[in-house]
N, C-alpha and C positions, 0 to 999 in steps of 0.2 A: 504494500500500500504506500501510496506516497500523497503531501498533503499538494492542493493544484488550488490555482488563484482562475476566479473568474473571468470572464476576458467578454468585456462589452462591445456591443456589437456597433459600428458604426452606424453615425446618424445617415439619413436617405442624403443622398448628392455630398456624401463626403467619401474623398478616398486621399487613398497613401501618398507619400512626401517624397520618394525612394528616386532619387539622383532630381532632387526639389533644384532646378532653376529658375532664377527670377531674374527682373529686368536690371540689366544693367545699371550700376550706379558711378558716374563720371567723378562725383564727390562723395565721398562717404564720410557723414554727419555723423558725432559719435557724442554718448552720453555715457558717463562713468555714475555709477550707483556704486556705493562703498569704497574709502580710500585706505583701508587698511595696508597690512603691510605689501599684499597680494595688489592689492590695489596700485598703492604708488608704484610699483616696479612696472606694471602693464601697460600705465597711461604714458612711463614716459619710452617705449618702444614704439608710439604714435607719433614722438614728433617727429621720428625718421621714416616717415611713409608720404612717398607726394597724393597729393591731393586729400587729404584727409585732416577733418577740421573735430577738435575735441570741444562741443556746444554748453556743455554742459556738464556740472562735476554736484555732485548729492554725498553727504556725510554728516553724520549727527557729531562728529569730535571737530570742533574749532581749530584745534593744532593740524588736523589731519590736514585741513581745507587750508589752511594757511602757507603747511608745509608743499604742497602741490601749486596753490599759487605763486610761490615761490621757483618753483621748479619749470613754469609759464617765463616766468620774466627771466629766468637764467638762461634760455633757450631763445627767447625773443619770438615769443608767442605768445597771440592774442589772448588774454585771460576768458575764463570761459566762465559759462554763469554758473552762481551759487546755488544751491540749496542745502538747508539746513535743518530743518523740521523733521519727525518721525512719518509724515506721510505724504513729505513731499517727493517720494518716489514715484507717485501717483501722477505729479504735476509734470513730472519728466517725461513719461513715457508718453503724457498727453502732447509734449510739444510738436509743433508741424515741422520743424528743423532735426527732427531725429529720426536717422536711418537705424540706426544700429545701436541698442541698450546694453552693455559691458557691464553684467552684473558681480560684484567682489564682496556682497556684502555676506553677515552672518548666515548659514548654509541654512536655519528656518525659513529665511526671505528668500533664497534661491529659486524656488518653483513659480511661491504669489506672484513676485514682482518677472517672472518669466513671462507667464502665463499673459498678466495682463499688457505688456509690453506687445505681446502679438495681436491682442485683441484690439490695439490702436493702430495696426498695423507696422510695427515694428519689428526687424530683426533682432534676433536675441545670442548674445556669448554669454553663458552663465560659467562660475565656478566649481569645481566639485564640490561634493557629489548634487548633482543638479534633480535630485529630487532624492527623499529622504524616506518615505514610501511608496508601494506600490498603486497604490490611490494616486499619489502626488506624478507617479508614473505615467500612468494613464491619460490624465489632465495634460502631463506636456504633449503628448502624443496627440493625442483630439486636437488641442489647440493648433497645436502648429498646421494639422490635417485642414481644419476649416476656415484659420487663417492664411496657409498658403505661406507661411514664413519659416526661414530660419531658424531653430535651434539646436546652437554647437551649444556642447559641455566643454571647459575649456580644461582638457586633460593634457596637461605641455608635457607628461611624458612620452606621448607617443609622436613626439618630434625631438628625443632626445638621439644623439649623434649618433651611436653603436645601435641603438634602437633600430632607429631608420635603415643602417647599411645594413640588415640583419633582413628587415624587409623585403630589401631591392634584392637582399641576395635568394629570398623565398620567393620572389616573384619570377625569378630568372629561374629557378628549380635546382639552384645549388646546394640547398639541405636536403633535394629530394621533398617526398609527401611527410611532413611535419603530422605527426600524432602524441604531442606529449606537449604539456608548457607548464612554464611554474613563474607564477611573481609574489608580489606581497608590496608590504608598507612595513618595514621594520626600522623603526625611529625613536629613539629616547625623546621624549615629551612630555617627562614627569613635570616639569616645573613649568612647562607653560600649562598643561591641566591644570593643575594643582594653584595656580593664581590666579587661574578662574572659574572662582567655586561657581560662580553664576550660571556659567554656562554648562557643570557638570552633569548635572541630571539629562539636561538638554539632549547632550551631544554622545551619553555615555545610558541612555533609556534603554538601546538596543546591547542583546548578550551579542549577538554575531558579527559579522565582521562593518563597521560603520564605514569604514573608508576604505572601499576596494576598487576604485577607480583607478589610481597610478598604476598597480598590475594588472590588475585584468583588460585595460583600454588594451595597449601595444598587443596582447598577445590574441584578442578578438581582431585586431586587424590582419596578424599571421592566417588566423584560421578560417578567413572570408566570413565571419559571424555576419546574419544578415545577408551575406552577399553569394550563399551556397553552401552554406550550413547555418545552424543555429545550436543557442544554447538549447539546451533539454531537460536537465534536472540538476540538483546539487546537492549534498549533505553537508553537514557540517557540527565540528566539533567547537566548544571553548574549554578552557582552566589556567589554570598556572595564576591565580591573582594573586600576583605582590606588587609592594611599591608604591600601592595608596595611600593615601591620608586615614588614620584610623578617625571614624568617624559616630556618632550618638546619631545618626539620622536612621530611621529605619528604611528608608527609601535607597539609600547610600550603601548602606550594609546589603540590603539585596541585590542591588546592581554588582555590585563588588563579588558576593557570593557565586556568580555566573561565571568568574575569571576573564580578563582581558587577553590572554593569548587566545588565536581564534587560526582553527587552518581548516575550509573548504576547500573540496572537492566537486566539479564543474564536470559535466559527460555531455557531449553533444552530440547531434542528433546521426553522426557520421561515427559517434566512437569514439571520439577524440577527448582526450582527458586534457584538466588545468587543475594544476593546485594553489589554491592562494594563499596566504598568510597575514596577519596584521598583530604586529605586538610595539608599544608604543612605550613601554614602561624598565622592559629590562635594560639591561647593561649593553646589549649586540649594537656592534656596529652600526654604521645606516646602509644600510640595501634595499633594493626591491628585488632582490632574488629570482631575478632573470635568468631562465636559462629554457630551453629550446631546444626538442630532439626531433631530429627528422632521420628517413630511413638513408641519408647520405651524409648528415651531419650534424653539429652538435654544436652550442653554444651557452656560453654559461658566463654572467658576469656580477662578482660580487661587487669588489673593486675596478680590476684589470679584467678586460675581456678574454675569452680564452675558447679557441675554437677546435675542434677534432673534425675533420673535411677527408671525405674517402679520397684516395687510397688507402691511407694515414691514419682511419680512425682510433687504430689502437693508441696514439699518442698525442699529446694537443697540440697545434703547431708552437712553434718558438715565440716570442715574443714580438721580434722583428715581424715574420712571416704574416703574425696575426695585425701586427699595425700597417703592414700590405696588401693585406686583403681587406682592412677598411677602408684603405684609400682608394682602392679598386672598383668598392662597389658603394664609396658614397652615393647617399643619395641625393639627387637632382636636385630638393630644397634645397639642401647644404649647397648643392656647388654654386645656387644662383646668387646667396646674400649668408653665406657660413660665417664668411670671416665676418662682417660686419654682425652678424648676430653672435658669436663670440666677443667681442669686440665692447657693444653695450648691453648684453642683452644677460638676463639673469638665469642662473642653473644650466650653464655650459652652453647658452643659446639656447635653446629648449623653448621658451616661451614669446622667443622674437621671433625664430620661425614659424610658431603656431599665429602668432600675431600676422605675421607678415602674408601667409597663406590665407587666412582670413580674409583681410583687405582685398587680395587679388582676386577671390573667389566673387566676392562682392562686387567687384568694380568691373569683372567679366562675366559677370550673370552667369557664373558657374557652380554647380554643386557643391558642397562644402564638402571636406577631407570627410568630419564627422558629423552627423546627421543628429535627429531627434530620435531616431530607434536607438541607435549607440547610446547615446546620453541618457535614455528608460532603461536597455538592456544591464548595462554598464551599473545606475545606479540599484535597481532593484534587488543587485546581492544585499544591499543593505538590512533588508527586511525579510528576506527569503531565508538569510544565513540564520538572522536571530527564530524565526520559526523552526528550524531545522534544530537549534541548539536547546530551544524549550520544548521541544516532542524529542527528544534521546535519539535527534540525529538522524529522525526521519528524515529520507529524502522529498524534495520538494522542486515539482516541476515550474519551471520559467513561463511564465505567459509567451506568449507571439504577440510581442506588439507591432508587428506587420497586417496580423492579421490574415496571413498566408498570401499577403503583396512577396511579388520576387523583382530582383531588379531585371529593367527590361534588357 
């Protein structure tokens, strides 16, 4: 038996988003909602895009807006308008100068202020994880369907450097048929939790894995998810809780009781396995626990990348070997704007190439890298895992937010 989420049927005269082109935009008008830290780093990979005008900037912290207007006049750019109120997000999305809503704020506000950004007809980049339920799932999906818009989840790992060439090299059929992946989020993060008890119930309500978008994006793009496979079911475990604040709340002690180490298990409808992991608390290095087998080759990266390529596979290449086979099969982003996305761009480039692909996609009325089903698929482990963790690991099948749409 496994537990299956309902999957509502679309309204009459609405259909799928699936390779969603819209009309060219010659400018693209942008509004920033949340200047956090995520934030400030995003808006300033915009002043290096031609034709793109940042309209409008929303943030309830005074220093945030200060320090960003600041960062306008360092660059010698037009200051953009303020907002500052808890529901002037509202006022934003309503403006007729806004193509495109950049949402960075708190991950509750992520879906609402999604949602209705397309309902004004707006483009939407939301933050991870871009919806936090499978409800909230659903809603992107509909929405974007009957608005005809835009929504990326802005997942900058799957524009990271090794990421990519790992890719190009799956696409060329260099690892052979890929049947196996593994990522994670493994991040010491005790102290920034822990300073914000405010947010801890919040962000800590679910046992299962809350944040599994940095690994699962990249390795759903390996596996054509959506595009000639799909997810199909998952289990998942949690334990191992140390490292928190001992706490008198009984709310607190039951979430804790559920343990924050969490590793899921993902089967697809091909067969194909993913293992994910998310531990935020212990002492481990920082990874995302990349690694990739296919029936020609192998890839694995903690730190340094490290690859086993047939002939060869009994052994990993050399060092050298393996930073020649990156160079080989960079990918295309990288080679058009790498250096310069190294250059200013934050997490090895990562996020100024996801920026930068954005804008292009936008401005050539071209389908975006990643979609609205991505950004449901993607986020719904969040709620799927913790179901799985409170039935003893029942498994628990994926909706189809396609719908049984295939791309044409």
């Amino acid at each position: 038996m496994s537990i299956e989420f309902d999957e509502p049927i679309r309204d009459l005269g609405q259909s799928d988003v699936l390779e969603l082109a819209c009309e060219p935009l010659e400018n693209v008008r942008i509004a920033f909602i949340g200047l956090g830290k995520r934030g400030k780093e995003a808006i300033q990979n915009f002043f290096y895009f031609e034709n793109v005008e940042i309209v409008a900037i929303c943030d309830l912290v005074p220093e945030n807006i200060a320090l960003v207007q600041e960062l306008f006049h360092n660059h010698n750019i037009k200051p953009a308008n303020v907002y500052t109120q808890p529901d002037d997000w509202r006022i934003v999305c309503e403006r007729p100068d806004v193509d495109l809503v950049y949402v960075c704020t708190d991950r509750t506000l992520h879906t609402p202020i999604a949602v209705y950004a397309m309902q004004q007809g707006k483009h939407v980049a939301v933050e991870v994880p871009a919806a936090n339920t499978i409800e909230e799932c659903w809603l992107l999906v509909d929405t974007a369907e009957k608005c005809r818009r835009h929504c990326m989840m802005l997942e900058n790992c799957c524009y990271d450097a090794t990421t990519m060439a790992v890719l190009n090299m799956a696409k060329q059929g260099i690892l052979g048929e890929i049947f196996h992946a593994e990522g994670g989020y493994i991040h010491d993060l005790k102290q920034i939790n822990f300073d914000q008890r405010d947010h801890y119930l919040d962000f800590w309500s679910m046992c299962g894995n809350p944040y599994p978008t940095h690994g699962l994006g990249p390795l759903c793009q390996l596996l054509d998810i959506h595009r000639g496979d799909k997810l199909e079911w998952l289990t998942s475990v949690s334990g191992g809780q140390f490292n928190f604040p001992v706490s008198d709340d009984s709310d607190v002690r039951k979430v804790c009781s559920l343990g924050n180490m969490n590793t899921t298990i993902i089967r697809t409808e091909k067969a194909k396995t993913i293992v994910l992991q998310h531990d935020i608390s212990s002492p481990r290095p920082y990874s995302r626990n990349y690694l990739v087998s296919g029936t020609k080759g192998f890839v694995q990266q903690r730190e340094t990348p490290r690859f086993a390529i047939l002939p060869d596979t009994n052994e990993y290449l050399t060092e050298q070997a393996a930073e020649n086979l990156l160079k080989q099969y960079e990918h295309p982003f990288f080679k058009e704007t790498g250096e310069l996305a190294r250059r200013v761009g934050t997490h090895g480039g990562m996020n100024f190439i996801m920026d930068y692909r954005l804008v292009y996609c936008l401005k050539n009325g071209l389908p975006l890298d990643m979609d609205v089903y991505d950004a449901a698929e993607w986020s719904a482990v969040i709620e799927l895992s913790a179901q799985s963790v409170t039935n003893n690991s029942t498994p628990v099948r994926f909706p189809d937010f396609t719908r049984g749409s295939t791309h044409k």
